[in-house]
N, C-alpha and C positions, 0 to 999 in steps of 0.2 A: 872648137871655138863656138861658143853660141853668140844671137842674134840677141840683142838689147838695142828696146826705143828707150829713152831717156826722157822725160817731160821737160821740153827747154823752155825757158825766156830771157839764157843770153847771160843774166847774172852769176854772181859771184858760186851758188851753192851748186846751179845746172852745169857751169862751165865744168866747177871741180870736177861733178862727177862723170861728165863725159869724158875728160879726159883717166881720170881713175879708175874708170872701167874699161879704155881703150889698155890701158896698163898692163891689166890683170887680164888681159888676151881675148877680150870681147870684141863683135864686130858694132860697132857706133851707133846707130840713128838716132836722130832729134827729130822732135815734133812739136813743134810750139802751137800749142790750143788758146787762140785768139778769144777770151771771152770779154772784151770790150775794153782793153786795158792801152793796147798799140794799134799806134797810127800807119797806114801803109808804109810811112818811111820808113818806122820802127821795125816793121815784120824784115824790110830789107836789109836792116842792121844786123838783125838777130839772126839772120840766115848766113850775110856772113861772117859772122863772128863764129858761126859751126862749123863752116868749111875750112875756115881760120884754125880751127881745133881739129882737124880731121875728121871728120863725124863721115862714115859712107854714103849717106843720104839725109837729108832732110826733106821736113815737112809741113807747111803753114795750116793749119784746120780751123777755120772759120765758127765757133759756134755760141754766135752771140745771139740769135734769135733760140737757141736752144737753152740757153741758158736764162732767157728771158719770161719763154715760154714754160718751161717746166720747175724755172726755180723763185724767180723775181716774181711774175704776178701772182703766184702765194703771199710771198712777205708783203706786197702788197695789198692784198685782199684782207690778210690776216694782221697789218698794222704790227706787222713784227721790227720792233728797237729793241733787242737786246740791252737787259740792265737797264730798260728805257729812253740808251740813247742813241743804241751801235745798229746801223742796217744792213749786219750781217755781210756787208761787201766780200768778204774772201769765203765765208762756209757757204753760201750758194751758187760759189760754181767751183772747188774741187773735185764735186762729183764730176759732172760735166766733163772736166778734164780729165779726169781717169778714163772715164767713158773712152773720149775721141782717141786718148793713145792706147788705148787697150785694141780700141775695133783695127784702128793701123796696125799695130803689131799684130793683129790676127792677117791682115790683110797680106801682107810682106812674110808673114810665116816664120814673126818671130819668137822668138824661146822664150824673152819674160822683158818686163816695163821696169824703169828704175823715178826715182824721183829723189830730191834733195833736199828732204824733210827731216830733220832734226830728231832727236830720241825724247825732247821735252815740248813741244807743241803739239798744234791741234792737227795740224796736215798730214803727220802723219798717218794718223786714227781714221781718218775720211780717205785718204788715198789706198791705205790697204784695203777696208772695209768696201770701198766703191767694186775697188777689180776682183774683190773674192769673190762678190756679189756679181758679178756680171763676167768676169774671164779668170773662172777660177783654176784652170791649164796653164797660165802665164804666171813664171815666178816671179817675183816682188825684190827689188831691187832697194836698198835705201844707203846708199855708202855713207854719209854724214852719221846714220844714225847708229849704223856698227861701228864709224870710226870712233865717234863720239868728239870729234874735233870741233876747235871753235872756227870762228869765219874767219882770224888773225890767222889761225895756223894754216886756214883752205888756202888762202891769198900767200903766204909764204910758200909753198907746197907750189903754187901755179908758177910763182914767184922762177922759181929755181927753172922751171923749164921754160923759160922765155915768155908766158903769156899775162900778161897786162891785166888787172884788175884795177879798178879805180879805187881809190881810199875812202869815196865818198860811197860805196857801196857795205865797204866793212862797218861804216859805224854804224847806218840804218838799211833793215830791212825794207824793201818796198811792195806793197802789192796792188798794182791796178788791175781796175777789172768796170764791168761794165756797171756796177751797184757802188761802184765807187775804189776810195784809196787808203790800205793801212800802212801806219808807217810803227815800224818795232825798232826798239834799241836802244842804247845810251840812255837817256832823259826818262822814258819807258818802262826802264827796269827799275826807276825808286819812283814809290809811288807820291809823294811831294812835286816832282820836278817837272816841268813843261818843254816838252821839244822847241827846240829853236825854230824860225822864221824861215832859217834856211831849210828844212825837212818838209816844210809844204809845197805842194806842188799844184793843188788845182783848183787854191781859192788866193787872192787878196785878203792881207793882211786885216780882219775886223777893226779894229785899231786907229788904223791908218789909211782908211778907204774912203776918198771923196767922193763917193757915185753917189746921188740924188736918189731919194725913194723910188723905189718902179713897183708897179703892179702887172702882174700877171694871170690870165683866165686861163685855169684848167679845166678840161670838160671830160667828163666818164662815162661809160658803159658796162652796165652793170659790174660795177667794182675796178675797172682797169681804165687808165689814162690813154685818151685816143685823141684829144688836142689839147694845142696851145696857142689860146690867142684867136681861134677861130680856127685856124690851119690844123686838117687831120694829116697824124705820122701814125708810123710806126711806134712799138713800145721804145724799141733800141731809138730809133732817133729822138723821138721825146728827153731820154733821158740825157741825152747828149745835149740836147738845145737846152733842159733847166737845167746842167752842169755849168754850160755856154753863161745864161741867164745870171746863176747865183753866185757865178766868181769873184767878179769885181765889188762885190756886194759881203764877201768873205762870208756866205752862206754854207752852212752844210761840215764846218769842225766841229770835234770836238775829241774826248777819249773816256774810253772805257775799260774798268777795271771788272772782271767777271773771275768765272770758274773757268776753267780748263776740263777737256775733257778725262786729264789724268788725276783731275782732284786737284790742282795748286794750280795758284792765282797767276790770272794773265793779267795785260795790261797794252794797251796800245794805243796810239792816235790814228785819226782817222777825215778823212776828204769826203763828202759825201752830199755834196750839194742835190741835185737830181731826187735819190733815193727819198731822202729826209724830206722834202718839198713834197713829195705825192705822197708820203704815208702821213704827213701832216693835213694832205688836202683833204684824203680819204677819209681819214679819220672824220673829220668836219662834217665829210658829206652823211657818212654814216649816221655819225648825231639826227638830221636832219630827217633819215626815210628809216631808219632801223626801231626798232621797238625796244626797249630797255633792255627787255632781257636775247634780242638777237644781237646787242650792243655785246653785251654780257658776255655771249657764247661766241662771239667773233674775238674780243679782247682773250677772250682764257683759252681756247681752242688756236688761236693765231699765235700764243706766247707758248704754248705745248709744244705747236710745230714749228716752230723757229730753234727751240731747245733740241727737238730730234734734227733739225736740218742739220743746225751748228755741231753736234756730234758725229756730224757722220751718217745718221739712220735713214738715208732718205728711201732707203728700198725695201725698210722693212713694210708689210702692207697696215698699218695702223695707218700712215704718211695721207695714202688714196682716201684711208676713212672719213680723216683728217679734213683732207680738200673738197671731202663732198660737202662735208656742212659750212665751207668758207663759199663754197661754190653757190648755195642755197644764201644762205645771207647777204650773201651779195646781189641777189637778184636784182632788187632797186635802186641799189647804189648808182643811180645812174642823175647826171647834172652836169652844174658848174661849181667852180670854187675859185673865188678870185683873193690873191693870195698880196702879199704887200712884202718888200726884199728892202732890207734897210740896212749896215750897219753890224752884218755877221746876223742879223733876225729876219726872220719868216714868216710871217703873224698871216690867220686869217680872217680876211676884213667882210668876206659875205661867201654866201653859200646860197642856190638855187635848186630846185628839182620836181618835175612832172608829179613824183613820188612823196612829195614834202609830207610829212606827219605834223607840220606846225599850223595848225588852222585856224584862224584868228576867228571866225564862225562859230568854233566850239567852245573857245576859249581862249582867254589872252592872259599870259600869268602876270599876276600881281592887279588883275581887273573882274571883271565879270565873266561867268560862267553862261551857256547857250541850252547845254545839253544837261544840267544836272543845275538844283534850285540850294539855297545857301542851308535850307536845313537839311537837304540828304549830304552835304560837303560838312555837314557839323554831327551828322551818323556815321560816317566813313570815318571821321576821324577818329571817334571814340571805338570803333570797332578796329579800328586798325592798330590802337596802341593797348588792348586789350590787355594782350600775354603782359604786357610791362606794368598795368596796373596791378593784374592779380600777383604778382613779384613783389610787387611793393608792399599790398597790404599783407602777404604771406609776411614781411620781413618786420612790418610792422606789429604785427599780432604776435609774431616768435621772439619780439626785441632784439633781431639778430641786427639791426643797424647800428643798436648802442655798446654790441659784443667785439671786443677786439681781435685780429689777428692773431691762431697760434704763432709763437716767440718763433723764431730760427734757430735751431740746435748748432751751437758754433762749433768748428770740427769737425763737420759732416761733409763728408769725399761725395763727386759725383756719384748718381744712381742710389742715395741715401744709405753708401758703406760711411760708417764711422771712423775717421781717422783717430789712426794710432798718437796718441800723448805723448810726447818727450817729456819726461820728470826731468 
């Protein structure tokens, strides 16, 4: 009989497979990796709902500063929204959580890690990829994804041996965490249709929210959120208090339709008050003290690694490369940004910093210049649009502006094979 940790949080997919693996003559433990998603009471719930299942041991592992620290003040620094609007809430911390149950199962001495990842999502990809990379002794457990079962049949399956599953768990997946909340399922899977009212959990309805405009001051250091409102926190509590902040204000939904990392299209909704507020402030402040092109190299460099986080790749060492030059552009990122919560929006209504590049001294746009005279700004300009003149008179002098487009050969297959004719 070998020793399997199970990655818990008490739902529908972890319940099955602890008990599915206690089945097939395994010895139990669960380890629920706290990465900002449950409340103390919840951890108590979920512990005993294992003991509920027979699990031989459980384990609560705290690592929300871990997860803040090595995975969140990236996406932060790097203004990473997937697809432009998703902040990555669940792919920067399954590493994380492989990590913490891998290092227990090393700890306890046991024989391999399971999780309840499906054979067509992304978690599975980052959950193997995490423990090959870091507890490559420890076999890889995934019973959902050899079974290939749906969460109807898990829940029927539980069903028969006495244990309880709620019905509001089979229709939507849920995943909180400390970057925020996705919610998968039903509504989810046609991309037309909008999850109900009932599937949200951690804002007020935009809709139908009477809160008054609020303002709020965030203040940075070099790149990362260290108050609000005057009062220095933590990252993690920060994000808790703008979660707190942009609820009633129905801040921070939305969904996002992207790639998978198997090649076919996902799709989910999502909670993320907190997240979206600081990459929205960040962003601001950046405008403010960056220079066009460290603007430039933050936005393409920050959407790189958000794509390698979301895959999975966090340990290949490109990742480190990655973070040096997020690290470096963010040197000045340091201020305020007072931000305005209204109505499901988030608008930024001013921006401050030691750092500021906007110097009215030098110049004020759409006025006068300090540092340069109206005929060297009428040389720049003709020197600037150079290449596009010589284009024009090149096109001019070859009469190729009054030369039409070659026709498009009708019947011609991708990669310019000529389709076959049917007489």
């Amino acid at each position: 009989m070998s020793r399997i940790v199970v990655a818990f949080s008490g739902g529908l997919d972890t319940s099955f497979c602890a008990v599915w693996l206690a089945e097939q003559g395994h010895e139990v433990v669960t380890a629920c990796v706290d990465t900002g998603g449950f409340s103390d009471e919840e951890l108590v719930v979920i512990a005993e709902r294992a003991a509920a299942l027979g699990v031989a041991q459980h384990r609560s592992i705290d690592a929300r500063a871990d997860v803040y620290e090595r995975f969140v003040s990236w996406l932060i620094r790097g203004n990473v929204l997937r697809g432009g609007v998703y902040p990555l809430s669940v792919g920067c911390e399954r590493v994380a959580q492989a990590e913490a149950v891998a290092r227990f199962a090393t700890e306890i001495g046991a024989d391999g890690v399971a999780h309840g990842s499906t054979g067509a999502g992304n978690d599975q990809v980052r959950f193997d990829v995490a423990l090959a990379a870091t507890a490559p002794d420890l076999s890889v457990h995934a019973p959902i994804r050899e079974l290939n079962w749906s969460r109807a049949q898990e829940q029927a399956w539980l069903t028969e041996r006495g244990v309880h599953v709620d019905d509001a768990t089979v229709a939507y997946s849920l995943n909180a965490g400390l970057f925020g909340t996705t919610i998968g399922g039903s509504e989810t899977h046609d991309s037309w249709q909008v999850p109900p009212e009932s599937a949200y959990t951690m804002t007020d309805s935009p809709t139908d929210t009477t809160a008054e405009p609020e303002e709020l001051v965030l203040g940075f250091e070099q790149g990362l959120p260290v108050s609000l409102d005057g009062a220095h926190m933590s990252g993690t509590a920060l994000i808790a208090a703008l979660n707190a902040r942009g609820k009633p204000h129905g801040v921070g939904r939305g969904l996002h339709l992207g790639d998978t990392i198997l090649g076919v299209k996902g799709r989910i909704a999502f909670e993320a008050p907190g997240p979206v507020m600081l990459i929205t402030a960040h962003r601001e402040l950046g405008k403010l003290v960056q220079t066009k092109w460290q603007q430039h190299w933050c936005e393409q460099v920050g959407s790189f690694y958000g794509t390698l986080l979301h895959e999975g790749l966090f340990h290949d060492p490109v990742m480190r490369d990655l973070e040096a030059l997020l690290g470096s552009v963010n040197t000045c990122v340091t201020g305020q940004v007072r931000l305005r919560l209204h109505a499901g929006k988030h608008e930024v209504v001013g921006v401050r910093s030691p750092h500021s590049l906007m110097d009215a001294g030098v110049a004020t746009y759409g006025e006068g210049a300090v540092l340069f005279t109206g005929a060297e700004a009428a040389g720049f300009a003709r020197i600037h649009g150079l290449q596009a003149v010589l284009a024009a008179r090149r096109d001019q002098r070859q009469d190729l502006t009054l030369t039409p487009p070659p026709e498009v050969t009708t019947g011609t297959a991708p990669h310019g094979h000529p389709r076959e004719q049917s007489s």
